[in-house]
C-alpha positions, 0 to 999 in steps of 0.5 A: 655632721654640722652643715653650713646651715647648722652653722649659721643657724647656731650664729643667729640664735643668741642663747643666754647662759643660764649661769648669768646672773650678776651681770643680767640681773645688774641691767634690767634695761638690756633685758626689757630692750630684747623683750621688747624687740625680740620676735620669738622667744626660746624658752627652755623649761628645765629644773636650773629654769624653774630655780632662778627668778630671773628666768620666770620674769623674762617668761612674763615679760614675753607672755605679757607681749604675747597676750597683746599681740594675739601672736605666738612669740613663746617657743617653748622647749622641755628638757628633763621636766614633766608635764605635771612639773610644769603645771606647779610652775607654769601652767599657762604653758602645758596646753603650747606646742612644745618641743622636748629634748627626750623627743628631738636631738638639738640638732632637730630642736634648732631646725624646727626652731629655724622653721618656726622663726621663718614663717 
């Protein structure tokens, strides 16, 4: 059961549905103003992420970010994809701590991604 605390969490983790894409695609500009002001990015590495462009050139706006910084800002999550899958698409993101949904329910994904944000 959802505590309060599961609540909130799910109120400030704003999630982009991954279906926007007239909308997203039409103001760029929305998309580089939460690049550039984000402090972690959540990326969840799936088949529907890998079939879209637009989800790879936010993953290298915050890889771009990341590698100035010299600080971890991609908080990357595996759903339904294999390391092998991810080295053809992106292998500059195998060797990252990720998390994995076949491992940790969303529940679980949304502490740890609550623990992360907090440090």
């Amino acid at each position: 059961m959802a505590t309060s605390e599961d609540n909130k969490m799910a109120v400030d983790i704003k999630i982009r549905p991954q279906g926007a894409t007239g909308a997203v695609m039409a103001n760029m500009d929305f998309l580089q103003s939460d690049l550039v002001s984000s402090r972690f990015g959540v990326v969840i590495l799936s088949q529907a992420f890998f079939s879209k462009n637009w989800p790879q050139y936010e993953l290298d706006g915050l890889g771009s970010r990341e590698m100035g910084s010299g600080k971890q800002l991609i908080l990357p999550i595996w759903h339904n994809i294999t390391k092998d899958e991810l080295l053809r698409h992106v292998p500059s993101l195998v060797d990252k701590v990720a998390l994995r949904t076949a491992d940790l329910t969303v529940v679980e994904i949304g502490h740890r991604i609550r623990d992360a944000i907090r440090e």
